[in-house]
Chimera marker file (.cmm) of the C-alpha trace (Angstrom):
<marker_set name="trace">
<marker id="1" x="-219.918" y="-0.828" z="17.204" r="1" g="1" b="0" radius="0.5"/>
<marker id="2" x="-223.473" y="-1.732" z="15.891" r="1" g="1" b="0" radius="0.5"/>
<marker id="3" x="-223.988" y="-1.374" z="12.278" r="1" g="1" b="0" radius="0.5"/>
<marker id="4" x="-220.262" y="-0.119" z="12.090" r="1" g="1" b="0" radius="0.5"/>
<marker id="5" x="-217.717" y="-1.461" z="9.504" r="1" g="1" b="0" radius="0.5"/>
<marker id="6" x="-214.356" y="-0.993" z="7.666" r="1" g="1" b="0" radius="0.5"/>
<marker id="7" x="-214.365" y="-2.043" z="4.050" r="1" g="1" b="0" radius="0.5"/>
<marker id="8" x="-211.140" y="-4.802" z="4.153" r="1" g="1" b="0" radius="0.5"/>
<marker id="9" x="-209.359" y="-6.351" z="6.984" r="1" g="1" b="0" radius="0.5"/>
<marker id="10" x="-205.913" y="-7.401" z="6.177" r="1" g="1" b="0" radius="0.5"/>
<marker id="11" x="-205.059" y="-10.616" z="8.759" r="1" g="1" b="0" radius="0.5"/>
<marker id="12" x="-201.520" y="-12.905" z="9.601" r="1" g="1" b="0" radius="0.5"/>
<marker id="13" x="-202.566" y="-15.793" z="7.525" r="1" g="1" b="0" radius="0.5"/>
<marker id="14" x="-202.076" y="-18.646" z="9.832" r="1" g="1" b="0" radius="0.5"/>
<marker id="15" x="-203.570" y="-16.579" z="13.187" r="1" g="1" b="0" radius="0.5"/>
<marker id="16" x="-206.330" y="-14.343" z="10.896" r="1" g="1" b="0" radius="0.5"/>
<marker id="17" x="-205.192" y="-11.693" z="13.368" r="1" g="1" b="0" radius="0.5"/>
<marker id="18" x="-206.070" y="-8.509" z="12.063" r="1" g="1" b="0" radius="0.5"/>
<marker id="19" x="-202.811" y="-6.571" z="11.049" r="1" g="1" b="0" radius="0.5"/>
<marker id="20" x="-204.646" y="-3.548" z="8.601" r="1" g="1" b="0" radius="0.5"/>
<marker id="21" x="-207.765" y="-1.856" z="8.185" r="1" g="1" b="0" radius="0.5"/>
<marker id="22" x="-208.659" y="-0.608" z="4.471" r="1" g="1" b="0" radius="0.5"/>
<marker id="23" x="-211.179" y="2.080" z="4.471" r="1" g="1" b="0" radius="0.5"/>
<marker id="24" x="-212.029" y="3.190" z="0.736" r="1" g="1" b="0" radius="0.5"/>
<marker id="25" x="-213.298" y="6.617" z="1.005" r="1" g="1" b="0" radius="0.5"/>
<marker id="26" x="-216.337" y="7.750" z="-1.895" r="1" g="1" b="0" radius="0.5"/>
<marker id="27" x="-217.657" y="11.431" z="-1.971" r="1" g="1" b="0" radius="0.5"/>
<marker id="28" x="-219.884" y="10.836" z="1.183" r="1" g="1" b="0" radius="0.5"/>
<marker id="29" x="-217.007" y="10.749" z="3.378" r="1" g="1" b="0" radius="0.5"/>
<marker id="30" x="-217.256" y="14.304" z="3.908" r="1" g="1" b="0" radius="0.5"/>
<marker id="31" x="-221.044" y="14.663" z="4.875" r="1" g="1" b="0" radius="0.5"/>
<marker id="32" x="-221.004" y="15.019" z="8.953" r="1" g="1" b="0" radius="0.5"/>
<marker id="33" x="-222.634" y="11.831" z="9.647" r="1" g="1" b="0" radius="0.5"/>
<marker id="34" x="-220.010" y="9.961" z="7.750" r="1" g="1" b="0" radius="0.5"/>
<marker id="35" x="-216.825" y="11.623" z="9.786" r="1" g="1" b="0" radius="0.5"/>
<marker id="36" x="-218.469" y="11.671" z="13.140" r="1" g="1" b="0" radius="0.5"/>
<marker id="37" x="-218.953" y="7.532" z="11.923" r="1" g="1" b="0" radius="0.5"/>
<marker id="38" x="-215.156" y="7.542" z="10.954" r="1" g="1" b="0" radius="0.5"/>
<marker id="39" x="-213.980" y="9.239" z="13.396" r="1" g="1" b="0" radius="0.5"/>
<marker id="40" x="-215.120" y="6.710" z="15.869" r="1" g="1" b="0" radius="0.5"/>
<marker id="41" x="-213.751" y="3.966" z="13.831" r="1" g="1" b="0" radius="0.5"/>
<marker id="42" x="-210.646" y="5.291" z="13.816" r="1" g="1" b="0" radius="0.5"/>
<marker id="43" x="-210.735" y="5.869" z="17.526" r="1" g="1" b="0" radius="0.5"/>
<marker id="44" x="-211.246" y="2.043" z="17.814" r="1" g="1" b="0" radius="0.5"/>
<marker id="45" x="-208.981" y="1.093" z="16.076" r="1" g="1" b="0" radius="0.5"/>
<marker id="46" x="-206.220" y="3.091" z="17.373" r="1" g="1" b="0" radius="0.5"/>
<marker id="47" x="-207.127" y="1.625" z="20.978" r="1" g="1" b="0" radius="0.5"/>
<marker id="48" x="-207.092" y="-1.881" z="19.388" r="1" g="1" b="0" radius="0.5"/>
<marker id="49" x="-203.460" y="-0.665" z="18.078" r="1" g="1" b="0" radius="0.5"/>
<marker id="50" x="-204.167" y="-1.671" z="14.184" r="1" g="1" b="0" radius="0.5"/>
<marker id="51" x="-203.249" y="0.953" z="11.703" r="1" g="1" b="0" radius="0.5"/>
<marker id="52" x="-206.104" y="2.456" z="8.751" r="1" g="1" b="0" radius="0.5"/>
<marker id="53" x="-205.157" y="2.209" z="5.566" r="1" g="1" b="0" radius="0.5"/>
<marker id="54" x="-207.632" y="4.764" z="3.953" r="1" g="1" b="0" radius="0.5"/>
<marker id="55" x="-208.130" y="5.150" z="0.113" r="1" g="1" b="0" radius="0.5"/>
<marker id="56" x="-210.228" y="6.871" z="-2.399" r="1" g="1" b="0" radius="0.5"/>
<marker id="57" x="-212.597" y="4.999" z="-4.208" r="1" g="1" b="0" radius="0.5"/>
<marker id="58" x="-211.424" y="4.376" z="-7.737" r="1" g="1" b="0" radius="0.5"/>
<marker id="59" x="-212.098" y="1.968" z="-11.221" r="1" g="1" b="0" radius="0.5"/>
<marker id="60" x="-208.654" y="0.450" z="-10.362" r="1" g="1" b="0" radius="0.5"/>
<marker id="61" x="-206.147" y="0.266" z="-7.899" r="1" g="1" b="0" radius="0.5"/>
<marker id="62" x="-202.284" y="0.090" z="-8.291" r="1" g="1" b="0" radius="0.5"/>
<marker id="63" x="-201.208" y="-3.120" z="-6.217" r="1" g="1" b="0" radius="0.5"/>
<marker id="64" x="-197.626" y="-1.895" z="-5.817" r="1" g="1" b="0" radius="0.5"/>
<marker id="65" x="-198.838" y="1.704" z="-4.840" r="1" g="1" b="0" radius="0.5"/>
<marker id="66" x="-201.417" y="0.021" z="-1.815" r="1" g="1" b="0" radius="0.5"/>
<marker id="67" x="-198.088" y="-2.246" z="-1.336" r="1" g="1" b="0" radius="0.5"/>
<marker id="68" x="-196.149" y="0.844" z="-0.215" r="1" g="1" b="0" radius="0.5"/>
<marker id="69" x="-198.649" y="2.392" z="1.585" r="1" g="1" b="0" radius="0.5"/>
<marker id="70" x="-199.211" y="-0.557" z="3.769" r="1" g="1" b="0" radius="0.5"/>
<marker id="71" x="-194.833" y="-0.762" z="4.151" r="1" g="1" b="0" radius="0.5"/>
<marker id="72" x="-195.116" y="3.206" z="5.135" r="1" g="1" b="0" radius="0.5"/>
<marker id="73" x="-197.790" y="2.086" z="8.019" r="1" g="1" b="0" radius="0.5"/>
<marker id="74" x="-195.395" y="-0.347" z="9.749" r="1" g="1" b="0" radius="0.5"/>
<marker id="75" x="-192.161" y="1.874" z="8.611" r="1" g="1" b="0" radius="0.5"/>
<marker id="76" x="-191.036" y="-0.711" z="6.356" r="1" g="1" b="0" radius="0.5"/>
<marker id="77" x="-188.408" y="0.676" z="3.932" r="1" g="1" b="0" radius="0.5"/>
<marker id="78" x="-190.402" y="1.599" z="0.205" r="1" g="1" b="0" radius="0.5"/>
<marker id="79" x="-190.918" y="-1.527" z="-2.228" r="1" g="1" b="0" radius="0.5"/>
<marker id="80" x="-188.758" y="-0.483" z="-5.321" r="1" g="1" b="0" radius="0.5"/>
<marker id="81" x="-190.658" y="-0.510" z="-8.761" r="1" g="1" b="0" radius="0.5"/>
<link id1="1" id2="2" r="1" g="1" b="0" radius="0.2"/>
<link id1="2" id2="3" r="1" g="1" b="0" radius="0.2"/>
<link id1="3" id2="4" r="1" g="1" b="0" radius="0.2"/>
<link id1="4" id2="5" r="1" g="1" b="0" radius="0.2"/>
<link id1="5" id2="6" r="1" g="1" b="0" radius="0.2"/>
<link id1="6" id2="7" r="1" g="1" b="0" radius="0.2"/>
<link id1="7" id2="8" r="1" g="1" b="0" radius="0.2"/>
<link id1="8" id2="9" r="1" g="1" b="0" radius="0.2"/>
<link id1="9" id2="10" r="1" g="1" b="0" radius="0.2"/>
<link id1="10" id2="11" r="1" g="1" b="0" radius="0.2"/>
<link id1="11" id2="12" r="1" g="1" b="0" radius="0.2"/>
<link id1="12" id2="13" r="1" g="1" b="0" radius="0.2"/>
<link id1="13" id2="14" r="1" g="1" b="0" radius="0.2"/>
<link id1="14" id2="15" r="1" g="1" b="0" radius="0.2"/>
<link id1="15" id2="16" r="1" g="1" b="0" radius="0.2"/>
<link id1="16" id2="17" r="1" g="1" b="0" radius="0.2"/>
<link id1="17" id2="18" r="1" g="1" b="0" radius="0.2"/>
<link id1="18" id2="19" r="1" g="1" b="0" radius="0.2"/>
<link id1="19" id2="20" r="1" g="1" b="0" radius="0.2"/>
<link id1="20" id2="21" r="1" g="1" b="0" radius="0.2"/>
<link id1="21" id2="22" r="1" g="1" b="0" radius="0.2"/>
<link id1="22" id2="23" r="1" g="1" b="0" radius="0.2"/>
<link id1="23" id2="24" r="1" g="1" b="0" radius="0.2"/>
<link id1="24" id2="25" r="1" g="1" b="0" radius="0.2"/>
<link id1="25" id2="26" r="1" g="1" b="0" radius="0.2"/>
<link id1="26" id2="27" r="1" g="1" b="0" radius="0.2"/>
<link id1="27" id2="28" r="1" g="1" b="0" radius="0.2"/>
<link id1="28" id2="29" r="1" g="1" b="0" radius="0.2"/>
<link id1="29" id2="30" r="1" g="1" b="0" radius="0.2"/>
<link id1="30" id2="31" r="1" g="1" b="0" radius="0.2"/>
<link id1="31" id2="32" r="1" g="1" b="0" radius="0.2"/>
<link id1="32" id2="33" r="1" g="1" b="0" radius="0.2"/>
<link id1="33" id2="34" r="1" g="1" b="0" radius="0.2"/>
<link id1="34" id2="35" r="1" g="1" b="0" radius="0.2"/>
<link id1="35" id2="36" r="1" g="1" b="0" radius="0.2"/>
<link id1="36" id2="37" r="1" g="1" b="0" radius="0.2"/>
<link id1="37" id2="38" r="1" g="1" b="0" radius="0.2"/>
<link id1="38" id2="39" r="1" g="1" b="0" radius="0.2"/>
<link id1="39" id2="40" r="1" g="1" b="0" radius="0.2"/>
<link id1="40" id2="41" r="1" g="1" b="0" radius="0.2"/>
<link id1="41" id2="42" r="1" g="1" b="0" radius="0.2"/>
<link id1="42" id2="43" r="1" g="1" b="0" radius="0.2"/>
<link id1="43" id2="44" r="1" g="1" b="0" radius="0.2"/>
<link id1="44" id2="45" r="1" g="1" b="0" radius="0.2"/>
<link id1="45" id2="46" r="1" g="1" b="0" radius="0.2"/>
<link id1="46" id2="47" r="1" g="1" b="0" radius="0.2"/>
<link id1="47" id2="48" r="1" g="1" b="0" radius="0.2"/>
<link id1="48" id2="49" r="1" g="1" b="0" radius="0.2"/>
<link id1="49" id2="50" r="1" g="1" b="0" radius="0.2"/>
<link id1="50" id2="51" r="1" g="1" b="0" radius="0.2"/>
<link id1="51" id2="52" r="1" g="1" b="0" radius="0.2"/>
<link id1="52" id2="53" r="1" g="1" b="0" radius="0.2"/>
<link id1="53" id2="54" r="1" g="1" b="0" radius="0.2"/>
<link id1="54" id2="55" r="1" g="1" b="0" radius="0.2"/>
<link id1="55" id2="56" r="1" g="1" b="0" radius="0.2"/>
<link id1="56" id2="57" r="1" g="1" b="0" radius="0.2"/>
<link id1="57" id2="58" r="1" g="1" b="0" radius="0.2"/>
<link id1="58" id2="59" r="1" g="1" b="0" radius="0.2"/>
<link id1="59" id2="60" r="1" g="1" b="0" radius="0.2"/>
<link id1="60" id2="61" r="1" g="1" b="0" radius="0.2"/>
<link id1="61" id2="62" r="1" g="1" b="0" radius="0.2"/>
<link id1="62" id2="63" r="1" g="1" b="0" radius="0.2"/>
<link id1="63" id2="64" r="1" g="1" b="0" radius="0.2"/>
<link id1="64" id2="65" r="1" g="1" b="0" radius="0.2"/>
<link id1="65" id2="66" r="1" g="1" b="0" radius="0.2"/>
<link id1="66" id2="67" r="1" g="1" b="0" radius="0.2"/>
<link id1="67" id2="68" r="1" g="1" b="0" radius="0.2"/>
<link id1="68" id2="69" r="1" g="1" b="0" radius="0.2"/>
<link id1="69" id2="70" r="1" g="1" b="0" radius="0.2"/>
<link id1="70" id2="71" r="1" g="1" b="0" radius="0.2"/>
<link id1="71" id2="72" r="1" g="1" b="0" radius="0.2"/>
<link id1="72" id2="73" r="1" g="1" b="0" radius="0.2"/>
<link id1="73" id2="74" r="1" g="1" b="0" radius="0.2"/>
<link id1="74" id2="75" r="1" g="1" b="0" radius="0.2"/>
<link id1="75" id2="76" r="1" g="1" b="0" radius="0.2"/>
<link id1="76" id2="77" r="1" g="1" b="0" radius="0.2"/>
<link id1="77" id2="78" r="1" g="1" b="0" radius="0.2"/>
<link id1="78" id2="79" r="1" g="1" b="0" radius="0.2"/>
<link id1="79" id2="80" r="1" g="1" b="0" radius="0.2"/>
<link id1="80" id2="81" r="1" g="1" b="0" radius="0.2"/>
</marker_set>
């Protein structure tokens, strides 16, 4: 786990229990040495049972857009616009 991390932790505010990962993904994420490195990331955190929200890097995010995605990873029924 040395040396290893995830970009954002979403936590339960009054335990800090972490609830989401957020990976943000730039244009190295598909050398070898970057998916062999998220690959075992992922594999943690699926045996620590907390979903990855993963992204693409961008200038700007839509909040209601990472909103939904987060509501799709614990099958919450889609924020309307």
């Amino acid at each position: 786990m040395a040396q290893k991390h995830v970009d954002f932790v979403l936590c339960e505010p009054t335990t800090l229990r972490p609830l989401v990962l957020v990976e943000l993904d730039d244009p190295t994420y598909r050398f070898l040495h970057r998916s062999t490195r998220d690959k075992f990331v992922d594999e943690l955190a699926w045996s620590a049972v907390i979903p990855i929200l993963q992204a693409l890097t961008a200038q700007a995010y839509n909040p209601l857009d990472i909103r939904q995605r987060i509501a799709k990873l614990f099958h919450i029924p889609q924020v309307r616009r």
